[in-house]
FIDORO-980669 format. One record per residue (C-alpha): residue number from 1; x, y, z; residue in one letter. Coordinates in pm, whole numbers, plus 50000, padded with zeros to 5 digits. Example, Ala and Ser with C-alpha at 12.3 -4.5 7.8 and 13.67 -1.06 7.14 Angstrom:
  seq      X      Y      Z  type
    1  51230  49550  50780     A
    2  51367  49894  50714     S
***
This chain:
  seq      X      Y      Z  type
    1  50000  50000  50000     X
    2  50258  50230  50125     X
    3  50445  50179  49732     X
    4  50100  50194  49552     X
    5  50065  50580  49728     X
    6  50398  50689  49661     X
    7  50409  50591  49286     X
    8  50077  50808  49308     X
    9  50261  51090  49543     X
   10  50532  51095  49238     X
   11  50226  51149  49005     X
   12  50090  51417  49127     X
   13  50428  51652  49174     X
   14  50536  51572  48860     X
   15  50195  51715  48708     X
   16  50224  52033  48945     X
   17  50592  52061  48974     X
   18  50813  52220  48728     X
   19  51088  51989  48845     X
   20  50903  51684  48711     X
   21  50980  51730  48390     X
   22  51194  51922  48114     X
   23  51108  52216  48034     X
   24  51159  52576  47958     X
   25  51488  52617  48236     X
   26  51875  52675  48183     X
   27  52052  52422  48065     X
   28  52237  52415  48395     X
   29  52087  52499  48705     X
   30  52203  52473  49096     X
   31  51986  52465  49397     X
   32  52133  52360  49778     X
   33  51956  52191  50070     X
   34  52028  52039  50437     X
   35  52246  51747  50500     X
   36  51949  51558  50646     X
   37  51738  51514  50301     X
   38  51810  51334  49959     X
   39  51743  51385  49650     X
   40  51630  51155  49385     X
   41  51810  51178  49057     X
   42  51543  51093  48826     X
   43  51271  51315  48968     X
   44  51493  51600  49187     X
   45  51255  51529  49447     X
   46  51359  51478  49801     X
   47  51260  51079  49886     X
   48  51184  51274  50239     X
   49  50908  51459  50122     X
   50  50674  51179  50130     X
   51  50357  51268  50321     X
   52  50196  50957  50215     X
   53  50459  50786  50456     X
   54  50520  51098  50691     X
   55  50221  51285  50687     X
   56  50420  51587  50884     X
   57  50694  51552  50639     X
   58  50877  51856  50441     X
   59  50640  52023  50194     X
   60  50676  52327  49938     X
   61  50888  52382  49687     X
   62  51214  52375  49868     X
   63  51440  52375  49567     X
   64  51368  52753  49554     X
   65  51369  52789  49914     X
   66  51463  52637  50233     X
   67  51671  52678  50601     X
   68  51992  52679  50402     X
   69  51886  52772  50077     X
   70  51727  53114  49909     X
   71  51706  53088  49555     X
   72  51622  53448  49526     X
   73  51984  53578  49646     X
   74  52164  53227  49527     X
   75  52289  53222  49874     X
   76  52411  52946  50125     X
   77  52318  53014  50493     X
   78  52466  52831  50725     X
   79  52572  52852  51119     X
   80  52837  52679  51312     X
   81  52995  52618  51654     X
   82  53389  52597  51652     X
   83  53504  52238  51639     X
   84  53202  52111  51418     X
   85  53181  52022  51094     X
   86  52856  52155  50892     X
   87  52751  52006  50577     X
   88  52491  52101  50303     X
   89  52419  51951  49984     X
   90  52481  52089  49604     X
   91  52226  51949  49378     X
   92  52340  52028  48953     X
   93  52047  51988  48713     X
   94  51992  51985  48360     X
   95  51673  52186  48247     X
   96  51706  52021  47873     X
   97  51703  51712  47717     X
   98  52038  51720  47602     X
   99  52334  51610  47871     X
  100  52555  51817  48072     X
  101  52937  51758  47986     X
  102  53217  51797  48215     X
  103  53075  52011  48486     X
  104  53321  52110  48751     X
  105  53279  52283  49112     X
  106  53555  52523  49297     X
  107  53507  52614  49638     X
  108  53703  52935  49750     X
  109  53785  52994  50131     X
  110  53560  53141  50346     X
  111  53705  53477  50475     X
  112  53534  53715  50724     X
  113  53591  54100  50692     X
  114  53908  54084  50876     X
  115  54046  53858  50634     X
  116  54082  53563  50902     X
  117  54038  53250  50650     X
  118  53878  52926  50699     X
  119  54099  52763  50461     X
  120  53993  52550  50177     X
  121  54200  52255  50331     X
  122  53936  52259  50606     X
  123  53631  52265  50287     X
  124  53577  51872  50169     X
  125  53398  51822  49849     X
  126  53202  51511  49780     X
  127  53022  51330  49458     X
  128  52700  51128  49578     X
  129  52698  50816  49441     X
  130  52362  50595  49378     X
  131  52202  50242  49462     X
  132  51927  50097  49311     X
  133  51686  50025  49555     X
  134  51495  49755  49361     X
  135  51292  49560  49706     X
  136  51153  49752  50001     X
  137  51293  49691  50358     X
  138  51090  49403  50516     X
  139  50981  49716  50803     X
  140  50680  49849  50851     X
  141  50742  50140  50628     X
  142  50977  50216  50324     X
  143  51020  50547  50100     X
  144  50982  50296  49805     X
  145  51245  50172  49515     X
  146  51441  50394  49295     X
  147  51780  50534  49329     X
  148  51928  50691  49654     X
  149  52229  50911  49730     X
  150  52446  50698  49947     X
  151  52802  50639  49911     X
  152  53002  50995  49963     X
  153  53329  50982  49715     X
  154  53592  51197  49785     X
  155  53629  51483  49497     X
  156  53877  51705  49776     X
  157  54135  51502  49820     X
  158  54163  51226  49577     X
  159  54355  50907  49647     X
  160  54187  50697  49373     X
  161  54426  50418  49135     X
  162  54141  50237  48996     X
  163  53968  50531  48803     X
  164  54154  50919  48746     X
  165  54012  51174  48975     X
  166  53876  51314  48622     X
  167  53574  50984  48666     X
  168  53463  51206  48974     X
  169  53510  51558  48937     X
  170  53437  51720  48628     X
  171  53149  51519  48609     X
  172  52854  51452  48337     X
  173  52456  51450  48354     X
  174  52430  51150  48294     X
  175  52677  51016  48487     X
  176  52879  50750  48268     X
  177  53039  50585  48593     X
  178  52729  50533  48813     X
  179  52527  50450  48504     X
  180  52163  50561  48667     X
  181  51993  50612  48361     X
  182  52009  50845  48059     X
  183  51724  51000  48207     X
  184  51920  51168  48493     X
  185  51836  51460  48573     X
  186  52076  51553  48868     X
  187  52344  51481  49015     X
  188  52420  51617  49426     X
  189  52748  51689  49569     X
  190  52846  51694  49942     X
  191  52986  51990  50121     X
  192  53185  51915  50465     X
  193  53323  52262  50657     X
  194  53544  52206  50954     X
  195  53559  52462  51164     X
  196  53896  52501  51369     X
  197  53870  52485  51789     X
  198  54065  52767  51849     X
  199  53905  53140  51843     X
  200  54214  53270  51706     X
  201  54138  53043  51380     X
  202  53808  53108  51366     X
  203  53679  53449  51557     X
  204  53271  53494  51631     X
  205  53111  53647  51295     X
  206  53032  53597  50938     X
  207  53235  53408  50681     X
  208  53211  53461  50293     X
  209  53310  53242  49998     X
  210  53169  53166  49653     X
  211  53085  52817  49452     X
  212  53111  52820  49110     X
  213  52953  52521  48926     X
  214  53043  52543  48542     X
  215  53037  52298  48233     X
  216  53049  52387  47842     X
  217  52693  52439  47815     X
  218  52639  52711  48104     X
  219  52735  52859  48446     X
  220  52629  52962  48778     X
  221  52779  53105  49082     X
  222  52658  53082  49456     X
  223  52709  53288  49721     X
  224  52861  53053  50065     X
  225  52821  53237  50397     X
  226  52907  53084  50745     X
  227  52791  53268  51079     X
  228  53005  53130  51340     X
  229  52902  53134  51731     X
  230  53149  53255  51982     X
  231  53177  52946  52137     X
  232  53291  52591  52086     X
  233  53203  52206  52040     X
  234  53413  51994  52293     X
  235  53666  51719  52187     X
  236  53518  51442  52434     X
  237  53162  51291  52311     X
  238  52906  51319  52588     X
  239  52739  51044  52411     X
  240  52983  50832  52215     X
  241  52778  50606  51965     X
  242  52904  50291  51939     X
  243  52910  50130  51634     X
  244  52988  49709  51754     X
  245  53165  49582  51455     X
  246  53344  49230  51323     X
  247  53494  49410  51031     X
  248  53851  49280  51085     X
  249  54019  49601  51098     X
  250  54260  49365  51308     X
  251  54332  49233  50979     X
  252  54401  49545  50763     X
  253  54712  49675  50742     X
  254  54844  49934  51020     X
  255  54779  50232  50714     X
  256  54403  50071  50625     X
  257  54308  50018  50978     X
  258  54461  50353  51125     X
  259  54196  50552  50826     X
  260  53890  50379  50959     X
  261  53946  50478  51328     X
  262  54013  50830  51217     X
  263  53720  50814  51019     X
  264  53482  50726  51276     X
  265  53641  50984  51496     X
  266  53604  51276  51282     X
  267  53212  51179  51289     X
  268  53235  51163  51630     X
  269  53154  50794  51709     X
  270  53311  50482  51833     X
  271  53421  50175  51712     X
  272  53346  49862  51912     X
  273  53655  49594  51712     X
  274  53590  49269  51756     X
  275  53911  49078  51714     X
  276  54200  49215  51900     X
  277  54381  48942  52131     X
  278  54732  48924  52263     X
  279  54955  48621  52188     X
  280  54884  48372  52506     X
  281  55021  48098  52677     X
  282  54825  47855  52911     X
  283  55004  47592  53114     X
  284  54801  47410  53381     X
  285  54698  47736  53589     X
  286  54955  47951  53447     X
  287  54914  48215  53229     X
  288  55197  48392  53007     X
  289  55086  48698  52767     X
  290  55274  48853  52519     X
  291  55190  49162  52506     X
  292  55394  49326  52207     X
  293  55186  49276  51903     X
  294  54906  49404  52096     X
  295  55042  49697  52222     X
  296  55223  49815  51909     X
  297  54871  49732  51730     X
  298  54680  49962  51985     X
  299  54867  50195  52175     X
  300  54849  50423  51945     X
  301  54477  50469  52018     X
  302  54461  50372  52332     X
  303  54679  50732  52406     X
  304  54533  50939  52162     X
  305  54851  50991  51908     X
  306  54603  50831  51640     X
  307  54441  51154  51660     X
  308  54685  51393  51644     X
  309  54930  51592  51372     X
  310  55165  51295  51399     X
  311  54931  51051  51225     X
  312  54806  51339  51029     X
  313  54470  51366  51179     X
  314  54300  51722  51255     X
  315  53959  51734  51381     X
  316  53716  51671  51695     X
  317  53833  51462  51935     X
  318  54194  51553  51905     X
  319  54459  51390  52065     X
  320  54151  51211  52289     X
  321  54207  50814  52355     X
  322  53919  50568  52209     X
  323  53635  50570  52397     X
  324  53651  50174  52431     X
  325  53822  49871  52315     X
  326  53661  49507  52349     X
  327  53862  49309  52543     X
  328  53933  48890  52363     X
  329  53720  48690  52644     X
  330  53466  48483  52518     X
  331  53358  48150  52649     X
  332  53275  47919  52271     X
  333  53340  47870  51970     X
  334  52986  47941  51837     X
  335  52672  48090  51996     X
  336  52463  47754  52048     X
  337  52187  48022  52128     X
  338  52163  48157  51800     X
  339  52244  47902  51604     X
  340  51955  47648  51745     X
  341  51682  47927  51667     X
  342  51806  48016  51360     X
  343  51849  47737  51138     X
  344  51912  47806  50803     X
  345  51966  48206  50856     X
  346  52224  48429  50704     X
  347  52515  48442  50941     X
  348  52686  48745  51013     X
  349  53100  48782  50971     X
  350  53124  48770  51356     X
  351  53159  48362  51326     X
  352  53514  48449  51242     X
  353  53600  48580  51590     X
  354  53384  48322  51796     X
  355  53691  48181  52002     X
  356  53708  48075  52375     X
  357  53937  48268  52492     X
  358  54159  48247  52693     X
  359  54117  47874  52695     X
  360  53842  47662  52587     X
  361  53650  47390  52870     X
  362  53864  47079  52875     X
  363  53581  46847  52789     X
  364  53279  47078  52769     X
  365  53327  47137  53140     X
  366  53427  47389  53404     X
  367  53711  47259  53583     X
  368  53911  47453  53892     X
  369  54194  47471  53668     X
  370  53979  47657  53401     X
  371  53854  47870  53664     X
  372  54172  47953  53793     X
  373  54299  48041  53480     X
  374  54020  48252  53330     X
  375  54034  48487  53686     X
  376  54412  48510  53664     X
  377  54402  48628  53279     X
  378  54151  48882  53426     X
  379  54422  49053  53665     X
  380  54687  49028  53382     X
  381  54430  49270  53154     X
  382  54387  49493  53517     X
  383  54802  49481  53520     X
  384  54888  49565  53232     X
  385  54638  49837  53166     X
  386  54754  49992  53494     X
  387  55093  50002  53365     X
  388  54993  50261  53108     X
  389  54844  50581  53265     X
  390  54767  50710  52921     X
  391  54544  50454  52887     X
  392  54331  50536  53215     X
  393  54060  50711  52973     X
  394  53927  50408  52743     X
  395  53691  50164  52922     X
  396  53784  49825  52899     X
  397  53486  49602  52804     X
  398  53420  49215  52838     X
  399  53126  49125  52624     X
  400  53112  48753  52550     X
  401  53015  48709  52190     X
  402  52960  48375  52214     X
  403  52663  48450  52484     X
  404  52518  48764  52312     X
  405  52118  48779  52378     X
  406  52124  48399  52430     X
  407  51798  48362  52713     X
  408  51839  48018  52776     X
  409  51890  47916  53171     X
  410  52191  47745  53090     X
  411  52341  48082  52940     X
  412  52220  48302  53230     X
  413  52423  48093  53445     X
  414  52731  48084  53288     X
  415  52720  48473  53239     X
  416  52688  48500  53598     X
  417  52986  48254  53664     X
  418  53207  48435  53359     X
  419  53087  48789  53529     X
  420  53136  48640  53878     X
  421  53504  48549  53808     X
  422  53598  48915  53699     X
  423  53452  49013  54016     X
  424  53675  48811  54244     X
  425  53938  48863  54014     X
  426  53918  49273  54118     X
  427  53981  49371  53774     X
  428  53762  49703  53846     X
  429  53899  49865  53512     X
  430  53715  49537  53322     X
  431  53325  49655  53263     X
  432  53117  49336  53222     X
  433  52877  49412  52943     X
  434  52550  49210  52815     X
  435  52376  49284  52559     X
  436  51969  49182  52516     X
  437  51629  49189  52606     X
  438  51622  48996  52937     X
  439  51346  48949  53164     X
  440  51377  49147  53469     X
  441  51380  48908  53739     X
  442  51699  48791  53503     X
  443  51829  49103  53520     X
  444  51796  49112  53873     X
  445  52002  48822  53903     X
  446  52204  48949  53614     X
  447  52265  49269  53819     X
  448  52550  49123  54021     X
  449  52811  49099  53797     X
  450  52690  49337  53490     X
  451  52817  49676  53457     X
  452  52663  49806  53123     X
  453  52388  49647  52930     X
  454  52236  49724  52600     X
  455  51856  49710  52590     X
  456  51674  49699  52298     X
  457  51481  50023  52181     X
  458  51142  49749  52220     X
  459  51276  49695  52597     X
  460  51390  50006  52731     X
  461  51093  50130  52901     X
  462  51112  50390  53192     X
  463  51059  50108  53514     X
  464  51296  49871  53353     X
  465  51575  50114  53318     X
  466  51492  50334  53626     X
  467  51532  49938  53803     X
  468  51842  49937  53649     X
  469  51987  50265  53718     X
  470  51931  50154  54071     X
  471  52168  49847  54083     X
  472  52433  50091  53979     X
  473  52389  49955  53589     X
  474  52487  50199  53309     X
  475  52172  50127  53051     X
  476  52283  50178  52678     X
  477  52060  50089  52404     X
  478  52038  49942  52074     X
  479  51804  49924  51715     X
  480  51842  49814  51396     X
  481  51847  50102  51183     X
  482  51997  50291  50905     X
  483  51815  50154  50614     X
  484  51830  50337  50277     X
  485  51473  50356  50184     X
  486  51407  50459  50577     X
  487  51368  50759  50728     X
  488  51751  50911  50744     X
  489  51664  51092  51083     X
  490  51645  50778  51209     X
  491  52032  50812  51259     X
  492  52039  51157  51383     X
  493  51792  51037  51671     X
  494  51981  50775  51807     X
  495  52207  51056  51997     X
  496  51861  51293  52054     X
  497  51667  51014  52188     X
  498  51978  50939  52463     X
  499  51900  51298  52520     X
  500  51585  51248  52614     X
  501  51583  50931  52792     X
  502  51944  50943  52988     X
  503  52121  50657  52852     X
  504  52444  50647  52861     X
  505  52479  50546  52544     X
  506  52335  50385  52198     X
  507  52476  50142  51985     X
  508  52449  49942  51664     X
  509  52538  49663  51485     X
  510  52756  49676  51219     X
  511  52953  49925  50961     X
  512  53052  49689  50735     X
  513  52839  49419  50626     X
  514  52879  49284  50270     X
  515  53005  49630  50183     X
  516  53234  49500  49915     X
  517  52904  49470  49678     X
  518  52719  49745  49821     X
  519  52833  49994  49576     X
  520  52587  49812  49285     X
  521  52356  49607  49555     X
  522  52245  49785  49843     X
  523  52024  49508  49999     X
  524  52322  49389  50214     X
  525  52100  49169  50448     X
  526  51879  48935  50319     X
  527  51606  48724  50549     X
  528  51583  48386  50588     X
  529  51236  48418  50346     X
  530  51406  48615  50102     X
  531  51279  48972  50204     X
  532  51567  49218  50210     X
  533  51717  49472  50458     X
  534  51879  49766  50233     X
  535  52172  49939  50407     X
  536  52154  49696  50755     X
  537  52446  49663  50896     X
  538  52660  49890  50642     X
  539  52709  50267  50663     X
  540  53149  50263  50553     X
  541  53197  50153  50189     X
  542  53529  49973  50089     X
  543  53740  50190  49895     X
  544  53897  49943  49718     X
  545  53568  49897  49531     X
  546  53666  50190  49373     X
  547  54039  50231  49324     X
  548  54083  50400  49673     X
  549  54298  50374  49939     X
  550  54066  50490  50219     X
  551  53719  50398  50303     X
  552  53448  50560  50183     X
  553  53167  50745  50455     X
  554  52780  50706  50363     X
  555  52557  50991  50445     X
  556  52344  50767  50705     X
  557  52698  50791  50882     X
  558  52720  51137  50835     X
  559  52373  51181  51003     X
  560  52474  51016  51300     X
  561  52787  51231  51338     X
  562  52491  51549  51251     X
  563  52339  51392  51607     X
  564  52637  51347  51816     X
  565  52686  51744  51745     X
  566  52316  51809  51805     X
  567  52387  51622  52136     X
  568  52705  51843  52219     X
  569  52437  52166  52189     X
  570  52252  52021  52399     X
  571  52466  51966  52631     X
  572  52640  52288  52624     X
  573  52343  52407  52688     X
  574  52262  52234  52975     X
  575  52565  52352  53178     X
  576  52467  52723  53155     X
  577  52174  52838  53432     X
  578  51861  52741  53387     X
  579  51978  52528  53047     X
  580  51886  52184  53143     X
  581  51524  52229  53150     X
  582  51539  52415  52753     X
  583  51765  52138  52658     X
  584  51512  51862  52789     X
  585  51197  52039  52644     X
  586  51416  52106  52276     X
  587  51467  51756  52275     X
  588  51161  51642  52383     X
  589  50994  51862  52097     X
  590  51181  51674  51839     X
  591  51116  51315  51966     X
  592  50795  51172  52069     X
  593  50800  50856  52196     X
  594  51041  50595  51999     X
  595  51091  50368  52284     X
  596  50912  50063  52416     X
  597  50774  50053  52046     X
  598  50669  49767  51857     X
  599  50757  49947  51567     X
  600  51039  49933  51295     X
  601  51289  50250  51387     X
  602  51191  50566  51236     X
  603  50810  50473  51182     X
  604  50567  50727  51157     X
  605  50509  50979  51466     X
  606  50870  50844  51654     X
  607  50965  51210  51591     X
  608  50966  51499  51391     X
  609  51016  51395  51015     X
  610  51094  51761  50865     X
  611  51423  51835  50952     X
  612  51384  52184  50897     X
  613  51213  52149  51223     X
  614  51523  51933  51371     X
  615  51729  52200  51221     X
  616  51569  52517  51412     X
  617  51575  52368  51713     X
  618  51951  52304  51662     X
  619  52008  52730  51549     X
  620  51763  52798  51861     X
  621  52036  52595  52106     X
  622  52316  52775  51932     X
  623  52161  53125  51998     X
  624  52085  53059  52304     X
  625  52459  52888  52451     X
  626  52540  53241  52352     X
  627  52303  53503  52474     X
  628  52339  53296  52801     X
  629  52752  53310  52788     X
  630  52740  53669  52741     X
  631  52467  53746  53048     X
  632  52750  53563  53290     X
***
């Protein structure tokens, strides 16, 4: 039903819209929007502005005009904290028939009428590439098939082999290389502006530049201006997304692996590796651990030189440590759970790191020895972390893989005798983590040995986690989300709904999933029955798809790093007098109610699905961290 109306919502703004069609416009033509919206190449239509789906959705014609956008002046508006990054999309049309040849963009630096520069350096460029959504998302709702902005190559700073930077930028309309159709009628760039920390860099004011977007068969020229807030994002996260991932960074090379991290950290989340053990040695009760291969692995983020000059990194989060790192423990060599409920399912990669570790049970069973052994490997972790004070700001997780949401009363028990051992081992820098939707007399058992657990969005309901919260558990929680022909504020509300609710944290599965073949295929996760997930699991493309030597950010991710900065407002807002309570009631006028939900994430009436509206109520926190700095 809900791809019967849109094909009829399509209909009817193609018969009032002067967009829908060729017509009587320039051969070239340039129009900018929000980083929060996409546009569909074939009908320069934002798949957002679906009121058949979203019935509070964006409306208008907001090519002409919109928070970032007046088509009147040709002028880019936007507004920015120091240490954020602030995005907007470029969308190039062709008004005739006849394609659009080798159409290039320049982006000057933004200056402010003291001459202090925002240099180009800190201005990334972008070329949107497209999927093919050909089969809904088995959720309960879905924008509907057709081609969708994903995949965010970099124009900026090239480091292709496999194709000459001239396949990206100039580009044509059609595009030969992503092969949409010769019906194309767009094509969208990405625009990423870092601006610097430091006030000297970047004083309070108003920033100018220009765009100029040319080709052989016409011209245009937009006006860029940035209005910059005297004050700035921090460094730390207050929220720290964690993205749980088997992608075998482990595996990459030290150059590969180093890219990805500082990836993730200039979007201002966290990467939760699965896969990082040191060499280990288990005789009878004793334990021997080689520590170098580890350390020279890891150190590096584990002080925070990853993130600094000397790896050539510049951005939030400088110089920080990781947030976490998952520590090797894990009790099997499969999850018996899992795999007797889900005969004949797709598996995910994280079979490849199912390993008891540090031993396996001699003979299926616990034994003193293997008791003895798993405690003392405990205090070796608790040693050797204490042995690096540069360490002392990354928490150190246990989360057994092998046990993950497994209900059973079997598994309850041996996650309280796995969690039980780090206790008496007094490893107090080891949090023991569980992920699922227990019951809560479990949990109350649970309870004794857990330190963080990750409820599902279905099971995090006010007396559950306020019961939590009690026995000194941090609550986290967790959705499947992120899908392509979903609702893309469905990643920007992870970090506003942990806003609203407390947690300490969200998290999600997966960055990488079959994301070798999601440059042509974008349903990476397909059911049991057949029905498809596009985009689960998967919001970092593999470069070497394409000839690069770097991996390649989606704009779902880039959403979720839109949030984690939403969540810094809001929690610079908080700290001034009387800023809690605006920060509370900003949030809560964004997002309704998305937990405790039966519901698919991002369903109609979770939150707000303009985000114009999400966009306001971030310029409305920025105004107001300053009018309540300056009444100090």
């Amino acid at each position: 039903m809900i791809q019967t109306r849109r094909h009829f919502g399509l209909l009817v703004l193609a018969l009032v819209s002067c967009s829908g069609a060729f017509g009587a416009e320039p051969a070239l033509g340039v129009w900018a929007i929000s980083d929060s919206f996409r546009i569909d190449p074939m009908t320069n239509r934002a798949w957002e502005a679906n009121r058949m789906v979203f019935p509070d959705a964006i409306d208008g014609d907001y090519a002409r005009k919109n928070s970032v956008w007046d088509g009147a002046s040709k002028t880019i508006t936007l507004r920015a904290a120091r240490n954020e990054t602030v995005a907007f999309q470029l969308i190039v049309e062709r008004g005739t028939s006849a394609p659009l040849k080798k159409i290039n963009v320049e982006i000057g630096a933004l200056r402010n009428s003291s001459n202090v520069e925002i240099p180009s350096a800190n201005i990334d460029l972008f070329k949107e590439w497209y999927v093919n959504v050909e089969k809904r998302s088995a959720q309960n709702y879905s924008l509907g098939t057709g081609w969708y902005p994903d995949a965010l190559i970099p124009c900026s700073h090239w480091t292709g082999r496999l194709f000459p930077r001239s396949y990206m930028l100039p580009f044509d309309i059609p595009d030969q290389l992503n092969n949409i159709s010769l019906e194309q009628r767009s094509q969208a760039l990405w625009v990423d502006i870092y601006v610097p920390r430091d006030r000297a860099q970047a004083p309070a004011g108003v920033y100018h530049s220009s765009i100029k977007i040319h080709s052989p068969q016409g011209e245009e020229t937009v006006q860029l201006k940035l209005v910059l807030w005297d004050f700035a994002l921090s460094d730390e996260n207050h929220v720290g997304g964690d993205i749980h991932t088997d992608t075998e960074l482990h595996t990459f090379t030290p150059e590969l692996e180093l890219k990805y991290y500082q990836l993730i950290r200039r979007h201002r989340l966290v990467l939760g590796e699965v896969g990082y053990a040191p060499d280990i040695q288990v005789k009878d009760t004793k334990v021997d651990i080689d520590w170098s291969s580890y350390d020279n692995r890891l150190s590096k983020y584990l002080d925070g030189s990853a993130f600094t000059r000397q790896y050539g990194y510049d951005g939030p989060g400088y110089g920080l440590p990781i947030e976490l790192l998952v520590l090797p423990f894990d009790a099997h060599p499969t999850n018996d759970y899992y795999n007797s409920r889900h005969i004949g399912w797709p598996y995910g990669k994280e079979w490849k790191f199912y390993r008891p570790w540090p031993i396996d049970l001699p003979d299926g069973k616990v034994t003193p020895a293997y008791t003895e052994v798993w405690r003392e490997t405990y205090k070796k972790f608790e040693e050797h972390i204490e042995q690096h004070p540069a360490w002392d700001k990354t928490k150190f997780i246990v989360f057994l893989l092998s046990l993950d949401e497994s209900y059973d009363e079997g598994s309850v028990k041996e996650l309280l005798y796995y969690g039980g051992l780090l206790r008496e081992s007094g490893a107090k820098r080891l949090k023991f983590r569980i992920d699922g939707s227990y019951p809560m007399d479990t949990m109350d058992q649970l309870a004794k040995v857990v330190d963080i657990v990750i409820l599902g969005v279905r099971s995090y309901v006010p007396d559950r986690v306020k019961r939590l919260r009690q026995q000194g558990i941090d609550d986290w929680f967790y959705t499947g989300m992120g899908n392509t022909d979903g609702d893309p504020l469905g990643c920007r509300a992870l970090a506003w709904t942990s806003w609203k609710y407390g947690a300490k944290s969200w998290a999600i599965w997966e960055m990488d999933f079959n994301s070798l073949r999601a440059w042509q295929y974008p349903a990476t996760y397909t059911e049991r029955n057949g029905e498809v997930q596009n985009g689960q699991g998967f919001l970092v493309y593999r470069g070497e798809t394409m000839g690069l030597d770097e991996p390649v950010a989606s704009i779902r991710l880039k959403l979720m790093r839109r949030g984690s900065q939403d969540y810094e407002y809001l929690w610079l807002l908080s700290q001034k007098n009387g800023g809690k309570n605006e920060a509370d009631a900003m949030a809560a006028s964004i997002i309704h109610e998305p937990m405790g939900k039966d519901a698919s994430w991002g369903s109609p009436g979770m939150w707000r699905h303009n985000a114009e509206e999400w966009d306001r109520a971030r310029v409305q926190a920025g105004d107001r961290i300053e009018a309540l700095s300056k009444s100090k």
